[in-house]
N, C-alpha and C positions, 0 to 999 in steps of 0.2 A: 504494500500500500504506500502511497504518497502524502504525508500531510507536514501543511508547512503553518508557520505562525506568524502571522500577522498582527498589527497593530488593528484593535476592535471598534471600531466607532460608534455601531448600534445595535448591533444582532445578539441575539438570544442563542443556547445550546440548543442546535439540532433544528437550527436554521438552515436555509440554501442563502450564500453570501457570494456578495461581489466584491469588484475592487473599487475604489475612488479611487479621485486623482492623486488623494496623499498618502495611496498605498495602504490605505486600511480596510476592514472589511465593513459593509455595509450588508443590510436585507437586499435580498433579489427581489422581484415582480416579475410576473409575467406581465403585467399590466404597463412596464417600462421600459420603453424600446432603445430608450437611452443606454442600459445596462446588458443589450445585449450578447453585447462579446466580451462582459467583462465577469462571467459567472464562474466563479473557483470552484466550489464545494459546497459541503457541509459543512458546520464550525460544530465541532465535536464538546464537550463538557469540560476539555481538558486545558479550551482556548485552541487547538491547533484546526484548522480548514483540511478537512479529509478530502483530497480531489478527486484521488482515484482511490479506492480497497472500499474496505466493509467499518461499517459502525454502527454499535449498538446503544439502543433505545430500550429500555424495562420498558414505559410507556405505549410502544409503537405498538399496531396490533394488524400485522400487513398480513395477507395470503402470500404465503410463498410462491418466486416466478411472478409476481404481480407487479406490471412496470408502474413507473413512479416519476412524477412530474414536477416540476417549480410551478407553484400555484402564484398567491398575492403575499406578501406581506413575510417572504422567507418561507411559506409553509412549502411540505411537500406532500401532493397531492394524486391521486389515483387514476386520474382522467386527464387527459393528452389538453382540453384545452377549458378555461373560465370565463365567464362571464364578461367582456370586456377585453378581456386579453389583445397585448399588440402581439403575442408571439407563443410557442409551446418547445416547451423543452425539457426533452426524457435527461432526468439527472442518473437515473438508473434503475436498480431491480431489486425487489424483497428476497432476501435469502431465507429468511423465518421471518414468524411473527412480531420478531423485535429487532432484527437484522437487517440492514440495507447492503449488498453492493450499487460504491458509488462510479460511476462513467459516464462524466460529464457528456451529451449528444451535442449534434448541432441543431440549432437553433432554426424556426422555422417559421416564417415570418406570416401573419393570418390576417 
């Protein structure tokens, strides 16, 4: 796995984060087309942004094999695309029910 640490500006454990410009991470959207190429990961409990491997959630309650999207507001979400959305983008896949493998997709503009 990959995970690197960044300086955090606003995002919560087990968010989907981007980058700003002063290299810190921010909440992703889907709903912002501005941050479309700038989507790292997951930001793990630990502080560190998982970009690529596996990270675990108690909380998470996913079907295994069930892909996994950047919804609004950092969330990650079940369904390819939201309400609104400028864009949809597979972050990755449920390995178990508290399990995500992460693998950032491309981005797909709607």
């Amino acid at each position: 796995s990959l995970n690197v640490v960044f300086t955090n500006n606003s995002a919560g454990a087990y968010k989907i984060v981007a980058l700003n410009a002063n290299a810190e991470t921010i909440v992703a959207s889907s709903l912002d087309i501005g941050i479309i190429d700038k989507i790292l990961g997951v930001l793990a409990n630990t502080g560190q942004t998982v970009t690529f491997g596996s990270i675990t959630n108690p909380s998470w309650t996913w079907t295994p094999e069930q892909s996994l999207y950047l919804g609004s507001s950092g969330d990650i979400v079940t369904t390819s695309t939201i309400d609104g959305a400028a864009f949809s983008l597979k972050i990755g896949y449920a390995i178990s029910a508290t399990k995500a493998f992460i693998k950032i997709g491309t981005p797909v503009v709607l």
